[in-house]
C-alpha positions as CSV (number, residue, x, y, z in Angstrom):
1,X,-53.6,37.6,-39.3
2,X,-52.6,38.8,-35.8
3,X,-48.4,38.1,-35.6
4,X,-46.9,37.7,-32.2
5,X,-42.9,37.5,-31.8
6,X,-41.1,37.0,-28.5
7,X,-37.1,37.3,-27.7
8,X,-35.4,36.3,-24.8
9,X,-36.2,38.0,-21.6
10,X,-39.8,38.1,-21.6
11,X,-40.4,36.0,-19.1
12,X,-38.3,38.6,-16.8
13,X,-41.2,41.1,-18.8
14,X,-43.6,39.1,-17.6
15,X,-43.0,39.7,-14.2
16,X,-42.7,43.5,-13.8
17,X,-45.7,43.6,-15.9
18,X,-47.6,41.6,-13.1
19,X,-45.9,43.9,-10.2
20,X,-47.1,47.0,-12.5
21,X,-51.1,45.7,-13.3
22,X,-51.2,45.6,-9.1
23,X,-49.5,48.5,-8.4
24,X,-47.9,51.7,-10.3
25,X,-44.9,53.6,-10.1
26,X,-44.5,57.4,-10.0
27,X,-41.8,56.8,-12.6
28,X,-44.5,55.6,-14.8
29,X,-45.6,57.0,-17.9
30,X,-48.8,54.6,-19.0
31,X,-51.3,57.0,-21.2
32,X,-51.4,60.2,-23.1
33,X,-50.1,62.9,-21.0
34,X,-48.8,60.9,-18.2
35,X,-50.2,59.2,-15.3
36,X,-52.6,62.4,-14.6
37,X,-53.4,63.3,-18.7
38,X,-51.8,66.6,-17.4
39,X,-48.9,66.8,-19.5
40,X,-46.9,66.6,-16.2
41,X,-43.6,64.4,-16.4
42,X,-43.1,61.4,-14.1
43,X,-41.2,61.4,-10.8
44,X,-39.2,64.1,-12.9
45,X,-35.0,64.4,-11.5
46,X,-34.0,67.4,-12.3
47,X,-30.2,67.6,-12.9
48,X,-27.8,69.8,-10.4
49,X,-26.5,71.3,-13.2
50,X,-28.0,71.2,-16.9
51,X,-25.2,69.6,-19.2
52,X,-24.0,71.2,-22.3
53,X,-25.4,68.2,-24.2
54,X,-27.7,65.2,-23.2
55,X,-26.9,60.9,-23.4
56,X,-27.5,59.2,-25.8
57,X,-28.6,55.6,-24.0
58,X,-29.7,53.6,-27.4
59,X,-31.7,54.2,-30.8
60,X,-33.7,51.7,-32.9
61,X,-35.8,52.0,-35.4
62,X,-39.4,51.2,-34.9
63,X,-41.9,52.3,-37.2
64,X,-43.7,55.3,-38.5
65,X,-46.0,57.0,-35.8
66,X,-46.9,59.9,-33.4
67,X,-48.2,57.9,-30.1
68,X,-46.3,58.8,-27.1
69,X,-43.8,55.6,-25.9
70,X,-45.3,54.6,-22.6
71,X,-43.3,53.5,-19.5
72,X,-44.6,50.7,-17.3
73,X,-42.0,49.6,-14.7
74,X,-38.8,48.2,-17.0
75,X,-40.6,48.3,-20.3
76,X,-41.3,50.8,-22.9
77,X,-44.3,50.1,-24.9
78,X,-44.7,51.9,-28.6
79,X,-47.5,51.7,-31.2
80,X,-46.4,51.8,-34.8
81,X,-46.5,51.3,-38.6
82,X,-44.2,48.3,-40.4
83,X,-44.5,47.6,-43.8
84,X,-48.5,47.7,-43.9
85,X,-49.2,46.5,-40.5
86,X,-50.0,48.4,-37.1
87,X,-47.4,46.9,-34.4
88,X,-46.9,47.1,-30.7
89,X,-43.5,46.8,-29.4
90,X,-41.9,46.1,-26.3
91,X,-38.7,47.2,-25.5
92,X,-36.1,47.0,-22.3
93,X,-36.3,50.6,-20.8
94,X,-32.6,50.2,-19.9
95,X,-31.5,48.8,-23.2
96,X,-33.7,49.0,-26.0
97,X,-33.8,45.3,-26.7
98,X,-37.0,44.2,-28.4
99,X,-38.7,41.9,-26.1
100,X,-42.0,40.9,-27.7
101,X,-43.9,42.5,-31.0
102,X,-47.5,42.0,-32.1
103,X,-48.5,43.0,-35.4
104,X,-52.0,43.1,-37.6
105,X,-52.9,44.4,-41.0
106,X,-54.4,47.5,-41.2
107,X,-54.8,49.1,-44.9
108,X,-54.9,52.9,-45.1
109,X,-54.5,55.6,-47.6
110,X,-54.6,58.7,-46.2
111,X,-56.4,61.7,-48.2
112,X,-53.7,63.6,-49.8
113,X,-53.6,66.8,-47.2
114,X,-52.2,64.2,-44.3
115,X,-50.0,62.2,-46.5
116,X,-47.3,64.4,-45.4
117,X,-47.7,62.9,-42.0
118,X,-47.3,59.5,-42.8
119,X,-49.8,56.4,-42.6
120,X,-48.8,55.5,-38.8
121,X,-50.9,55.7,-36.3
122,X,-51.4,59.1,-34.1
123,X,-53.0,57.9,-31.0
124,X,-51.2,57.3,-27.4
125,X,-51.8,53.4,-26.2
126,X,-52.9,53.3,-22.5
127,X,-51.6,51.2,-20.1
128,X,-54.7,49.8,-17.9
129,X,-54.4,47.1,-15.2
130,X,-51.9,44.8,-17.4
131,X,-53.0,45.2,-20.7
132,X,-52.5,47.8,-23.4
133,X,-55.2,49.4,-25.5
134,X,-54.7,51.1,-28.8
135,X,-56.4,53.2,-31.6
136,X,-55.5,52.8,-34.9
137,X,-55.3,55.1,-37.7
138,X,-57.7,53.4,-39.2
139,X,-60.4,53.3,-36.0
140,X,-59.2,49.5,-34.7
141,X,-59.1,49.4,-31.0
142,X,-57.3,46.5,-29.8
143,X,-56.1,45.1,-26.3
144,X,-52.8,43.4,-25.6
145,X,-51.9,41.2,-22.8
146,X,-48.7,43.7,-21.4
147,X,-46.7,40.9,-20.2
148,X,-47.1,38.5,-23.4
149,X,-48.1,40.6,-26.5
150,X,-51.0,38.4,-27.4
151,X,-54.3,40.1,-28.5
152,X,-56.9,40.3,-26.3
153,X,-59.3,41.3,-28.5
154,X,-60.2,43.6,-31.3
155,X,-62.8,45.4,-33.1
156,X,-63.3,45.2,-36.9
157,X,-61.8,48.1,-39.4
158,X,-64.7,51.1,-40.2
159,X,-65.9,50.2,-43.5
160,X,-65.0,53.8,-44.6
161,X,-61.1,55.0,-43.3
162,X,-61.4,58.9,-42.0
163,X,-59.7,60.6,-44.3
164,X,-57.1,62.4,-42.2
165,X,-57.1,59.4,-39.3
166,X,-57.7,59.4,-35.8
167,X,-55.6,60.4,-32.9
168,X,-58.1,60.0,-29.9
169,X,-55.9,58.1,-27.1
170,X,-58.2,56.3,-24.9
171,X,-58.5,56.6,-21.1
172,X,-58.9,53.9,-18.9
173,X,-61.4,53.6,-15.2
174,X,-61.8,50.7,-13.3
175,X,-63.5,48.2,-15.9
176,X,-64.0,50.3,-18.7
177,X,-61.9,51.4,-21.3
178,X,-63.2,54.9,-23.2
179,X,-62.5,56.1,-26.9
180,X,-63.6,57.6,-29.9
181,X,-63.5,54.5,-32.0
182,X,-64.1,54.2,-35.9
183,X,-64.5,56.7,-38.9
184,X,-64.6,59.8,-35.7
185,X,-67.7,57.7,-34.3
186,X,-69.2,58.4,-31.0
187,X,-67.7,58.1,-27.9
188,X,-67.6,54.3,-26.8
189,X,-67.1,52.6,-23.4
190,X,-65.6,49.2,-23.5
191,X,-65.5,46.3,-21.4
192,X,-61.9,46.3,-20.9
193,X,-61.1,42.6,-20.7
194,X,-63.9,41.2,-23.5
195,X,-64.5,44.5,-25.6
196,X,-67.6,44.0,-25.4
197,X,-69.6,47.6,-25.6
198,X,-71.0,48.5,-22.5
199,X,-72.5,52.5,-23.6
200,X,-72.3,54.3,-26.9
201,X,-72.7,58.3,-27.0
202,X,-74.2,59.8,-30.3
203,X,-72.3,62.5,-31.3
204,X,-69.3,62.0,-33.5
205,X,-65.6,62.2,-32.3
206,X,-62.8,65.0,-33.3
207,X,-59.1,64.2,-32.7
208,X,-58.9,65.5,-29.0
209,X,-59.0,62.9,-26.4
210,X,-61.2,62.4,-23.4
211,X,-60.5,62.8,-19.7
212,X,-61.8,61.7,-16.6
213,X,-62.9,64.6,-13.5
214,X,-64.8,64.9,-11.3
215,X,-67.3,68.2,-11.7
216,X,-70.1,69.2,-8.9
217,X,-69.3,65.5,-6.9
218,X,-70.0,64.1,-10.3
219,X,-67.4,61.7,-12.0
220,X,-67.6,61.9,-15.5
221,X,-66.5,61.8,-19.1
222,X,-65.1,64.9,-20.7
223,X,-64.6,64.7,-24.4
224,X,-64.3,67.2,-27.8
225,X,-66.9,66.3,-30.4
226,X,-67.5,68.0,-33.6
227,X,-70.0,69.8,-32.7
228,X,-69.3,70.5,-28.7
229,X,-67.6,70.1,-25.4
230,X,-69.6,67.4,-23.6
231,X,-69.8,65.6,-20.3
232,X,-70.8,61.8,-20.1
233,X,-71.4,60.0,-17.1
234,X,-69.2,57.5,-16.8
235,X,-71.6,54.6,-15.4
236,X,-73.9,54.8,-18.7
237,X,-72.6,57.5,-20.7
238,X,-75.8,59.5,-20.2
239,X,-75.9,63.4,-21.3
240,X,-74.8,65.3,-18.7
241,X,-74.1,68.8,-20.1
242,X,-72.9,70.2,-23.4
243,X,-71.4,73.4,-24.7
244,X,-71.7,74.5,-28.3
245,X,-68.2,74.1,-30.2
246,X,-68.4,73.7,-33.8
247,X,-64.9,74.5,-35.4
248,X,-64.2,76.6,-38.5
249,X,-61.5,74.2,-39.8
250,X,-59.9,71.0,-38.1
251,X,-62.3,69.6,-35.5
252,X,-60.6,70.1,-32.1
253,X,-57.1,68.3,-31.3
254,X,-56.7,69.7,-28.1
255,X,-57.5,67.7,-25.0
256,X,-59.2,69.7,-22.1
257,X,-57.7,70.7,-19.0
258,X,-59.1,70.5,-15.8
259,X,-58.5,73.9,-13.9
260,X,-60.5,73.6,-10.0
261,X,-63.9,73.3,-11.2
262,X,-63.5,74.2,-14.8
263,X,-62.4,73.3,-18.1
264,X,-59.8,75.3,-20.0
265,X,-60.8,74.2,-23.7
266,X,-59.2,75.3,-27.3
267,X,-59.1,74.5,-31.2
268,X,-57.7,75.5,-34.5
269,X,-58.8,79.3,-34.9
270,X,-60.7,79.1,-31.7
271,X,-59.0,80.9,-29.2
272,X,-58.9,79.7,-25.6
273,X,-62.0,79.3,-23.2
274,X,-62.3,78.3,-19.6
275,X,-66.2,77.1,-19.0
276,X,-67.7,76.0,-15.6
277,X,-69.9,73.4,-16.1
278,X,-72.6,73.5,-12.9
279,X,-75.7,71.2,-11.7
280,X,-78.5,73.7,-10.4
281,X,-81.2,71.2,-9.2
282,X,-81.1,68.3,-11.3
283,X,-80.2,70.0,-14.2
284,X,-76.5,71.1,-15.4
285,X,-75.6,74.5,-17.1
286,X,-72.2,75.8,-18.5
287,X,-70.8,79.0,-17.5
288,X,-68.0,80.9,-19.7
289,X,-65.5,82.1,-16.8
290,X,-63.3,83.8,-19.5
291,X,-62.3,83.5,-23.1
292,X,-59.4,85.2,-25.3
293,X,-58.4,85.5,-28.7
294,X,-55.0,86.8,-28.0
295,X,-53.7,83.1,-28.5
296,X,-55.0,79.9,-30.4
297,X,-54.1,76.1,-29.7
298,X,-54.2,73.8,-33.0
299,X,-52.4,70.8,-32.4
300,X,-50.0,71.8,-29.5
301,X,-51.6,70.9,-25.8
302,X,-50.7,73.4,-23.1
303,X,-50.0,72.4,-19.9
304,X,-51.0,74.3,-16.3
305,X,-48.6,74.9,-13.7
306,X,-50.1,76.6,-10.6
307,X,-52.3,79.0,-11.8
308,X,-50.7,79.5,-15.2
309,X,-51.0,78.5,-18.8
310,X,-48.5,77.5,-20.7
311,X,-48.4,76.7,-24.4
312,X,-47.2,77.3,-28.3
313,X,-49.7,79.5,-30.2
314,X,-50.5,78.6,-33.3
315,X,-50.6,82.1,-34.2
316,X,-47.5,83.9,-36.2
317,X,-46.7,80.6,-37.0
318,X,-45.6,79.5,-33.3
319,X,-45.4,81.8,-30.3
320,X,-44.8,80.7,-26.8
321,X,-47.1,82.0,-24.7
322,X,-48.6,82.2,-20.9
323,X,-51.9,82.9,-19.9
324,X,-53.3,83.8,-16.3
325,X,-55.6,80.5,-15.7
326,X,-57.8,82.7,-13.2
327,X,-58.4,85.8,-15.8
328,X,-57.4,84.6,-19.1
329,X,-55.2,87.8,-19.3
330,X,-52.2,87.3,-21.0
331,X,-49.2,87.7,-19.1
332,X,-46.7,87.3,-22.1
333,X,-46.5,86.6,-25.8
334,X,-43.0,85.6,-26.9
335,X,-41.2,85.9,-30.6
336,X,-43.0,84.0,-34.4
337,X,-41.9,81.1,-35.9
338,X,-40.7,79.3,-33.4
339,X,-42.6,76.0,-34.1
340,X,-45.0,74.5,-36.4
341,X,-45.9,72.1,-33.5
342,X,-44.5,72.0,-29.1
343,X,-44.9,68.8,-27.4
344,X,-44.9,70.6,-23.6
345,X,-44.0,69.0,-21.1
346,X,-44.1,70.4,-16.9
347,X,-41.4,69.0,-14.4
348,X,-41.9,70.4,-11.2
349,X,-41.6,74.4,-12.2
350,X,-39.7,73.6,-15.6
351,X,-41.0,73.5,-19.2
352,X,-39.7,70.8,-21.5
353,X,-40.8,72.0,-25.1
354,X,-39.8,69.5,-27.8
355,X,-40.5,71.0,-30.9
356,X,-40.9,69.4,-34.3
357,X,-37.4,69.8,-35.7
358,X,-36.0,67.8,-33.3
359,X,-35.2,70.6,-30.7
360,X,-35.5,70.2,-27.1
361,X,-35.7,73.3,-25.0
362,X,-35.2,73.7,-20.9
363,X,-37.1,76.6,-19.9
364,X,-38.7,78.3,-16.4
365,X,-42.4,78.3,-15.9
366,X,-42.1,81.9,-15.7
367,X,-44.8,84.3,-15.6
368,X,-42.9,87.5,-16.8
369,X,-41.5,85.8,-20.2
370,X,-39.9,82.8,-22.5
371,X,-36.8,82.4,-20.0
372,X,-34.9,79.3,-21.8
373,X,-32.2,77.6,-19.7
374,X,-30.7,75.1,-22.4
375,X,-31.4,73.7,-25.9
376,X,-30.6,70.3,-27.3
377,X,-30.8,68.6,-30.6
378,X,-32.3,64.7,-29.6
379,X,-33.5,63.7,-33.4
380,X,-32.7,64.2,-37.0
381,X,-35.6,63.8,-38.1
382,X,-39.3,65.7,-37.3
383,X,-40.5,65.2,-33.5
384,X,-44.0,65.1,-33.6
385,X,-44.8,62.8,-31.1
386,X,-45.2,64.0,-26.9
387,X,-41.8,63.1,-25.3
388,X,-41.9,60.3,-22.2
389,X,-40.5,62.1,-19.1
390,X,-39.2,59.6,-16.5
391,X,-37.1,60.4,-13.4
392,X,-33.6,61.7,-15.7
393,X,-34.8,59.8,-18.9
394,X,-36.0,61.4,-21.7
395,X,-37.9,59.0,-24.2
396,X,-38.0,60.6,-28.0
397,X,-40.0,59.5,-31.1
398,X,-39.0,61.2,-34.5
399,X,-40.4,59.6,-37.5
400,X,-39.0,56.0,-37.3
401,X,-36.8,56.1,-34.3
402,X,-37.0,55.7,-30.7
403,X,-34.4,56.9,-28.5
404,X,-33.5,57.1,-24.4
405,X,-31.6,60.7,-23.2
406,X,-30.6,61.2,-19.8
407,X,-30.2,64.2,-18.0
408,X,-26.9,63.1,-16.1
């Protein structure tokens, strides 16, 4: 049974949700990684001066989960776990107050390695042209109306739970919304209105999620399988190109970056690759431009700025890092254990790294070392999920809070 609650004010809800389906903000934060999937914050204000300590705005408790909150003109939208359901919340950006909250059941008992990490779900919603889609731990996709909460429509549980969950955060095009749905099934194109399937891939899903680029004048689907990088086209899903990449232990969780004409590509033990996927004739081969085992990405996605890597190796339990995006030479490697897990955010040429204790760090984008300007402590509990960057307001999900920070 699908539960729907409203409170007072969503009918003022209702209409920035129909200003935002028509047209988006730069202070909007709508899908995994922000409005480009780049890791890039939004419309980012960057303070005159960095203040010894940050706002507090509000903090309310909202369920057990690692999705990114998403900001869509005044809302804040966040996919959780309550007491055996899988809920999606909206909230007043300015205030916290709950404005509506939709809930289903979703059973799940997660194999005994990922208990640690809770039963909530791992995916980022996506914000598409007024509704809100969502993958559930379980392999549920469902669509929201944005402005009401109502379910649009859903697809029915996997008869057999993954083990460890998902986490693929679907991307949105035009009509279509794209995911990994299921027990890791293939990767899935969806009417985005009915949910009716318009193209199915054949290869199973990992936990990295799919992008959108364009590659030799070709739009297409860019997704991590378990056995591959692989290109889709995005009008029917066909088999573009593929690049062996069969991991030695947790299938990749790191979503691919577009670099120019190239991807920049990485998993658990893997090292870091940049491949160059090409059409010669009517065929497509892919190129390996560089690859490095000096640094390894598990769950942590790096972000580019310029012509520069960024990111926390998973090596020597956690080493901030930066790679030359042209060479793959590394330009610096900085001191272990600083992180089981980063959350990296860019704004403009700044690094926001919120690592898992609850520990936000201000550093440069520099290219000669880790060059930290400020630390602050914005949870007391583990930080797990990517922050929401918006103009001076900093959007943090620990394990069953959400809070606003402000810069000023």
């Amino acid at each position: 049974m699908v539960t729907v609650l409203w409170w007072v004010g969503v009918a003022v809800l209702i209409g920035c949700a129909g200003t935002a389906a028509a047209q988006s903000s730069p202070r909007d934060y709508p899908q995994w990684r922000g409005l480009n999937r780049d890791g890039a914050a939004s419309a980012f204000s960057e303070p005159t001066s960095w203040p010894d300590a940050l706002t507090r705005r509000w903090k309310i408790d909202v369920g057990e989960g690692y999705g990114t909150p998403l900001v869509v003109a005044n809302a804040v939208y966040v996919f959780t776990r309550r007491n055996g359901t899988e809920v999606m919340t909206a909230l007043d950006a300015g205030t916290g107050k709950e404005l509506w909250r939709t809930s289903y059941p979703a059973l799940y008992a997660p194999a005994t390695p990922a208990a640690a990490h809770g039963v909530g779900p791992k995916a980022t919603p996506l914000f598409h042209n007024g509704k809100l889609y969502t993958l559930g731990i379980t392999g549920i996709v469902s669509a929201f109306d944005a402005a009401t909460g109502k379910l649009a429509w859903q697809t029915p549980a996997p008869p057999e739970h993954p083990s460890y969950g998902t986490a693929v955060s679907p991307v949105g095009d035009k009509n279509l919304v794209i995911v990994h749905p299921g027990n890791h099934g293939p990767l899935t194109a969806f009417d985005a209105n009915t949910g009716a399937v318009k193209w199915t891939g054949r290869d199973r899903g990992a936990y990295a999620s799919p992008i959108i680029v364009e590659l030799g004048g070709v739009r297409q689907v860019v997704t991590m399988t378990q056995e591959s990088v692989l290109g889709v086209s995005l009008s029917d899903g066909a088999r573009l190109w593929e690049y062996p990449w069969l991991s030695r232990t947790t299938p990749s969780a790191i979503t691919p970056i577009l670099y120019e004409e190239t991807l920049i590509v990485s998993s658990q033990d893997m090292g870091v690759t940049r491949l160059k996927p090409t059409r010669r004739g009517g065929n497509w081969g892919v190129d390996v431009v560089w690859e490095t085992r000096d640094v390894s990405l598990f769950l942590s996605n790096p972000v580019l700025v310029g012509d520069t890597l960024f990111g926390l190796s998973e090596k020597a339990r956690g080493q901030f890092f930066a790679l030359d995006a042209d060479t793959g030479k590394l330009l610096w490697l900085g001191q272990p254990r600083q992180a089981s897990n980063t959350a990296v955010v860019k704004a403009g040429n700044l690094l926001l790294l919120l690592n898992d204790d609850g520990e936000l760090i201000v550093a440069r984008s520099s290219k000669r070392g880790f060059e930290p300007l400020k630390r602050y402590i914005v949870a007391d509990s583990a930080t797990w999920a990517q922050p929401t960057v918006s103009g001076n307001r900093v959007f943090v999900k620990d394990v069953r809070s959400l809070s606003l920070w402000t810069l000023n």
